[in-house]
C-alpha positions as CSV (number, residue, x, y, z in Angstrom):
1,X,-5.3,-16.9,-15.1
2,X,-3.8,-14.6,-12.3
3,X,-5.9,-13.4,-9.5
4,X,-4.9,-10.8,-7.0
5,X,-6.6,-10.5,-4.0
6,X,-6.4,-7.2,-1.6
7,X,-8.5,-7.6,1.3
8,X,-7.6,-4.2,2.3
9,X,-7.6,-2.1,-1.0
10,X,-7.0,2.0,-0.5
11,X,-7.4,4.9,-2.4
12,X,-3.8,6.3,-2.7
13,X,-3.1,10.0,-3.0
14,X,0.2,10.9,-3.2
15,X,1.7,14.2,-2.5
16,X,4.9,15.7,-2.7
17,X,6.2,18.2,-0.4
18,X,9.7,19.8,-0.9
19,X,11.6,20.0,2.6
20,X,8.4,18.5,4.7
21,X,8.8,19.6,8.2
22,X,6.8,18.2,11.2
23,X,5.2,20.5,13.2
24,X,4.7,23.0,10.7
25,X,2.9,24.4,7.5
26,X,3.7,22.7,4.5
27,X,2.8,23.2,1.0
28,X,2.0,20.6,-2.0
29,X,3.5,21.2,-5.4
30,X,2.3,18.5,-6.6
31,X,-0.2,15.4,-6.1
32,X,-2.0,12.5,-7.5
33,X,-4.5,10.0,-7.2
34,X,-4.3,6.1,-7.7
35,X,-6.8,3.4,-7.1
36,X,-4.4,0.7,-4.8
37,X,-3.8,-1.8,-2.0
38,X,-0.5,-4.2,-2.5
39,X,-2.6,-6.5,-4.8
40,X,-4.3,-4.0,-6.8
41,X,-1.2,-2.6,-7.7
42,X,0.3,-5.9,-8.7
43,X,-3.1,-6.4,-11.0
44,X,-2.0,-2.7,-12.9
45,X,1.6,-3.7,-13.4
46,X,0.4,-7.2,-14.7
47,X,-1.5,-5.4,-17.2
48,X,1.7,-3.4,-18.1
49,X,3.2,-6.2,-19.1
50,X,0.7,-7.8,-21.3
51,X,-1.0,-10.3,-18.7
52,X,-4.0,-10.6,-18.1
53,X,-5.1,-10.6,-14.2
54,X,-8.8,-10.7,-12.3
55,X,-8.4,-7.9,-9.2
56,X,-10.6,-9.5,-6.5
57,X,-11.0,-8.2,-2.8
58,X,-13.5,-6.2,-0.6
59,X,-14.7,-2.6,-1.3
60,X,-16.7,-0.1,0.4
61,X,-18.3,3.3,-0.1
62,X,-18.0,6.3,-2.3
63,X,-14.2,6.0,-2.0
64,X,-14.6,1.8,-3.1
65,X,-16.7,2.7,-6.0
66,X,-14.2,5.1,-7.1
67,X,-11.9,2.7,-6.9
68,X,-13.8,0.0,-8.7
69,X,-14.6,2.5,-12.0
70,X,-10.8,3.8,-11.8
71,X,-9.8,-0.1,-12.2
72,X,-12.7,-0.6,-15.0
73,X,-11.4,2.5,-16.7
74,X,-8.3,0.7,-17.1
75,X,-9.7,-2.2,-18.1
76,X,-8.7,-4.3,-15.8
77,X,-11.7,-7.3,-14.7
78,X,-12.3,-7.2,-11.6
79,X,-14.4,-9.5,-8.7
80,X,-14.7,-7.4,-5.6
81,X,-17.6,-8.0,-2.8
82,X,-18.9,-4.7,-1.5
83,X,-19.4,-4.2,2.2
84,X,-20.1,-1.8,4.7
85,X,-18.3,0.9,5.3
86,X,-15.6,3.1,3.4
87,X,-12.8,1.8,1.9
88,X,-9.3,3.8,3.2
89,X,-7.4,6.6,1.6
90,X,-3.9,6.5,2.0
91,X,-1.9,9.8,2.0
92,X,1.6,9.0,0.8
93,X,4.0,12.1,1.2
94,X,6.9,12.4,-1.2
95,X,9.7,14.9,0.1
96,X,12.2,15.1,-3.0
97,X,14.7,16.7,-1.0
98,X,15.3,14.6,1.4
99,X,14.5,11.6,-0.7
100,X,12.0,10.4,1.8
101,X,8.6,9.1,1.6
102,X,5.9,8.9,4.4
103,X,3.2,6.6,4.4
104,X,-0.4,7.8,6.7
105,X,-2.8,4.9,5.7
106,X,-6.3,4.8,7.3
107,X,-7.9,1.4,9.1
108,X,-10.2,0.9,6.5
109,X,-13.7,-1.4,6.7
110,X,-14.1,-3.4,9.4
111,X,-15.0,-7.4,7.9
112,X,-16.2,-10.2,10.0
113,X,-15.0,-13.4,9.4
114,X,-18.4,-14.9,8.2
115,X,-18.2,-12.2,5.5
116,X,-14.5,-13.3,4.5
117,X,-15.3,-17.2,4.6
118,X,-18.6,-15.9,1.8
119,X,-16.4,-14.1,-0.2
120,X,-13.6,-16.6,-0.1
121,X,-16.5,-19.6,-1.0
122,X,-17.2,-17.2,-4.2
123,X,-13.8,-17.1,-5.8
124,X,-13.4,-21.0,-5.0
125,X,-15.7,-21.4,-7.6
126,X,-13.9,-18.9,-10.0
127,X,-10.3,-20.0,-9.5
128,X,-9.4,-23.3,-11.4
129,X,-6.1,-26.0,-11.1
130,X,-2.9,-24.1,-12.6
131,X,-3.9,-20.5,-11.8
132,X,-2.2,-18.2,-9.9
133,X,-3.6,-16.4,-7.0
134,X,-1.5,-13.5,-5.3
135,X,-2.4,-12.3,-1.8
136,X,-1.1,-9.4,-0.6
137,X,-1.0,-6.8,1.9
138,X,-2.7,-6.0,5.4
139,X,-6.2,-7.2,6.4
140,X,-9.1,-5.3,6.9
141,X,-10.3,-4.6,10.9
142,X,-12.1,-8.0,12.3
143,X,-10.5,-10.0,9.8
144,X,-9.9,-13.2,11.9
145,X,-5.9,-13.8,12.6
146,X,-5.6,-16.8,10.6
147,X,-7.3,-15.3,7.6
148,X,-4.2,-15.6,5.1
149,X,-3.7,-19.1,6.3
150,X,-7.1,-20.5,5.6
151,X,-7.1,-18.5,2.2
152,X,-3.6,-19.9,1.0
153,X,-4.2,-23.4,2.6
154,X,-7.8,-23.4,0.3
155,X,-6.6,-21.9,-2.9
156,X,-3.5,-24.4,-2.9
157,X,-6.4,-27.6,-2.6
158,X,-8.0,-25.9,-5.9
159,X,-4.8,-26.6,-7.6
160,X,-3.3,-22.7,-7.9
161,X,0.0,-21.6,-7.0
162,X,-0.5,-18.7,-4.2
163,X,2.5,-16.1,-4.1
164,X,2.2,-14.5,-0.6
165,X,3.2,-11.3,-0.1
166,X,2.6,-10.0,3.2
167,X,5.0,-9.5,6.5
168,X,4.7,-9.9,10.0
169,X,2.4,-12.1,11.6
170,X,0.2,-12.6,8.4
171,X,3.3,-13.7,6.6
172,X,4.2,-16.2,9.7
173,X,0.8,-17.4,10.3
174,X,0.2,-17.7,5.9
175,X,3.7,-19.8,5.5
176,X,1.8,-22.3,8.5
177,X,-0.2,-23.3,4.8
178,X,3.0,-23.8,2.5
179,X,2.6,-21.3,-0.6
180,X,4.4,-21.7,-3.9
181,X,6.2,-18.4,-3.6
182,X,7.0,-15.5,-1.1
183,X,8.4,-12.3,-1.4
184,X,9.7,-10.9,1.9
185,X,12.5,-8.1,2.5
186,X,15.6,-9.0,4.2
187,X,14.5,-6.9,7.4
188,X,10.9,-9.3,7.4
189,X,13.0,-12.4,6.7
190,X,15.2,-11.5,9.7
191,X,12.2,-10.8,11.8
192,X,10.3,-13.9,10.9
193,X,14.0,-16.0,11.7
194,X,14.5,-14.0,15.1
195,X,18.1,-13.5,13.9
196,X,20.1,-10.9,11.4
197,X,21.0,-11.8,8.7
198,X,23.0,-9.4,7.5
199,X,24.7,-11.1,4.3
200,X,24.0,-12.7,1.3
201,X,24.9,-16.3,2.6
202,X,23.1,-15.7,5.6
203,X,19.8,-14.6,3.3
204,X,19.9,-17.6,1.1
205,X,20.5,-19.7,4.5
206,X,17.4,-18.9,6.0
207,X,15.4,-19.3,2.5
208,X,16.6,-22.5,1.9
209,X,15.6,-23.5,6.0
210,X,12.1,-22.0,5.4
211,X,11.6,-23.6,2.3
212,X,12.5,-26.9,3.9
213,X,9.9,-26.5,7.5
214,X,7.3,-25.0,5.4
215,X,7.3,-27.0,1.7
216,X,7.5,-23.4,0.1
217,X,9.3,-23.7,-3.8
218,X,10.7,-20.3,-4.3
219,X,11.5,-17.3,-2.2
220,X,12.7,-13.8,-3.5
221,X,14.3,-11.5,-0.7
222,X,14.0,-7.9,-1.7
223,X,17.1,-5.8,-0.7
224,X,15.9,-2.0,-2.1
225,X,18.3,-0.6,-3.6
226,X,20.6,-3.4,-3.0
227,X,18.6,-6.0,-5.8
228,X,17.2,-9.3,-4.4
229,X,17.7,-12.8,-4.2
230,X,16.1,-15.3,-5.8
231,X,16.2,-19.0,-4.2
232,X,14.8,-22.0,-5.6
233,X,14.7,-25.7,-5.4
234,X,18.2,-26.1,-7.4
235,X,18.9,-22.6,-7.9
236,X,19.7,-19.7,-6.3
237,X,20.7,-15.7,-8.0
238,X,21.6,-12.4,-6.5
239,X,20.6,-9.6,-8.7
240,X,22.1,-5.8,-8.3
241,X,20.2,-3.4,-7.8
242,X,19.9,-1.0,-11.1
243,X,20.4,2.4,-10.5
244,X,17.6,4.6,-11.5
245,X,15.7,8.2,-10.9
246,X,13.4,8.2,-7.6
247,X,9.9,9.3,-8.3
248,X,8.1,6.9,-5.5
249,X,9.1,4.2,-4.1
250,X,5.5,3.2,-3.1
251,X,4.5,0.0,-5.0
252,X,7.9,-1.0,-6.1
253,X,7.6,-4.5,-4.2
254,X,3.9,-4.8,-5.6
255,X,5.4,-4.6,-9.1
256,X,7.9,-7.2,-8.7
257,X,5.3,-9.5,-7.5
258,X,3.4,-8.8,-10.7
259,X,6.6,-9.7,-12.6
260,X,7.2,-13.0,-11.1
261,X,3.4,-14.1,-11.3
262,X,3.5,-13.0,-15.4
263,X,7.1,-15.3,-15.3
264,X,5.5,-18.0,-13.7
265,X,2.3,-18.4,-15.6
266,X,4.6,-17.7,-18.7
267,X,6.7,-20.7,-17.8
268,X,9.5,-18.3,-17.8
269,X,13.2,-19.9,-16.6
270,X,14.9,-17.9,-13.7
271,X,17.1,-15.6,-15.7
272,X,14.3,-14.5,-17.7
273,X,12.3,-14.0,-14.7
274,X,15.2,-12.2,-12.7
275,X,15.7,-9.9,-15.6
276,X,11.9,-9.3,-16.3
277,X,11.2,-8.6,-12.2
278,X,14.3,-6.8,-11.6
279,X,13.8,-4.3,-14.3
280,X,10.1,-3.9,-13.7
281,X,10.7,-2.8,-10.2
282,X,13.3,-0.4,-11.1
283,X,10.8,1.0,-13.8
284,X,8.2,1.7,-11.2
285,X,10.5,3.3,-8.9
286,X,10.5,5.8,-11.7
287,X,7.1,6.5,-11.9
288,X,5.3,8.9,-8.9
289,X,2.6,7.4,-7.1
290,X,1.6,4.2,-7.1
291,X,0.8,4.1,-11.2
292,X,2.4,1.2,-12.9
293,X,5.3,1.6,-15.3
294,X,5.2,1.7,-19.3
295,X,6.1,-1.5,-20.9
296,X,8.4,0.0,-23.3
297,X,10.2,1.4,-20.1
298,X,10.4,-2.2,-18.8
299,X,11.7,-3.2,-21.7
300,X,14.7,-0.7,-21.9
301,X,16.4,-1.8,-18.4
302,X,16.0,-5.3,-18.7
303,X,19.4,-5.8,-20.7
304,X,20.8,-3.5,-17.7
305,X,20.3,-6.1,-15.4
306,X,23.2,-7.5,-14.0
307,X,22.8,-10.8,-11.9
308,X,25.3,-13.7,-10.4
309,X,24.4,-17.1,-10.4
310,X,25.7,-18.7,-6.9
């Protein structure tokens, strides 16, 4: 079984505003509404792709109960703890003339540590040996420092692969804890390295040099539009980036997550899984908002997929 877990889930509307200009009026021609949070949206693509996946995380409010029946509606399973408080709404702002997109995201709840530690002893006793748990995104406000650390460091003891997904601080303090996989962008992998890396070689340098202080297996670098590389024990690919129509960009990283964690549990080899990721990121580029991609549009880009093996 795959769980996600978003600590810090949002409600995300998403408008789109021709020509957005700052200081000024602006009108919306048009705008949606999507339940989301980095894991949640790795829990809708998985779903896309015929997986199965048990969204977890904390909720609060009229806004996390919104959330919760959109996901239900889908029919997605679910294993949230409700708190205090109101869950965020994110306002992400589409300008399709500039091609730009703008992100506005709310704090969200505020969750002590005592509440995380509960919550965390609950899906302990859901999550078995050979699962996969995904953890992804920010943390709510009061969430101790370390929280993505403790969580991956107890999750690998039950025997489950964790795919980490997060940047910053919370991806420096979770690697501390050796996960199976990350998933960082070349601009987070140079941060987290204190140096640029500004080429391929220089990319699959630092993976390798993580994987080796830190006991991590695999590591994909996301380039955008550039593709990504994948680097494992014995192998490592670059794939290009396909070229596709830009309806939101929001999500697209989620949605490669999703990919690899269906690739992994299917026991899928690295071409398949480069193929399968690749294509389903490129799909969800397509889409507006944060909704996940149609399988069958999945489907047609993967035998675009051009990748080297180095």
């Amino acid at each position: 079984m795959i769980y996600t877990v978003t600590l810090n889930p949002a409600l995300d509307k998403t408008v789109e505003i021709p020509s957005l200009t700052v200081d000024s009026v602006n009108r919306i021609t048009a705008m949606r509404t999507d339940p989301g949070g980095k894991g949640i949206n790795v829990s809708k693509v998985i779903d896309k792709l015929g997986g199965k996946s048990v969204a977890t995380g904390i909720l609060g409010g009229d806004t996390g109960n919104a959330i919760l029946s959109a996901l239900k509606a889908m029919g997605l399973d679910t294993s949230f703890r409700f708190v205090e408080g109101e869950t965020r709404t994110n306002l992400k702002v589409v300008d399709p003339v500039n091609h730009t997109n703008t992100d506005i995201n709310e704090p969200g709840v505020t969750v002590s540590g005592e509440i995380l530690d509960g919550y965390l002893k609950e899906l302990l006793l859901k999550v078995n040996a050979g699962d996969i748990v995904v953890i992804s995104g920010s943390l709510p406000t009061g969430s101790p420092k370390d929280t993505y650390q403790t969580w991956v460091k107890a999750f690998k003891e039950a025997g489950a692969k964790v795919i980490l997904d997060a940047d910053g601080a919370l991806l420096a303090g979770g690697i501390e804890s050796s996960p199976y996989l990350i998933k960082p962008n070349n601009h987070e992998l140079s941060g987290l390295l204190g140096r640029k890396l500004d080429t391929t070689d220089k990319l699959e340098e630092a993976a390798r040099e993580l994987m080796a202080k830190y006991g991590i297996s695999k590591i994909v670098v996301s380039m955008g539009g550039d593709g990504a590389l994948y680097v494992t024990e014995k192998e490592s690919v670059y794939a290009e980036g396909l070229k596709v129509p830009v309806g939101s960009t929001v999500g697209a990283g989620d949605s490669v997550v999703a990919a690899l964690a269906v690739a992994e549990e299917s026991g899928m080899s690295l071409e398949e899984t480069v193929r399968l990721s690749t294509a389903t990121g490129a799909a969800n580029v397509m889409c507006s908002g944060t909704q996940a991609a149609e399988y069958d549009v999945i489907k047609s880009l993967i035998p675009k997929v051009v990748f080297h093996r180095r």
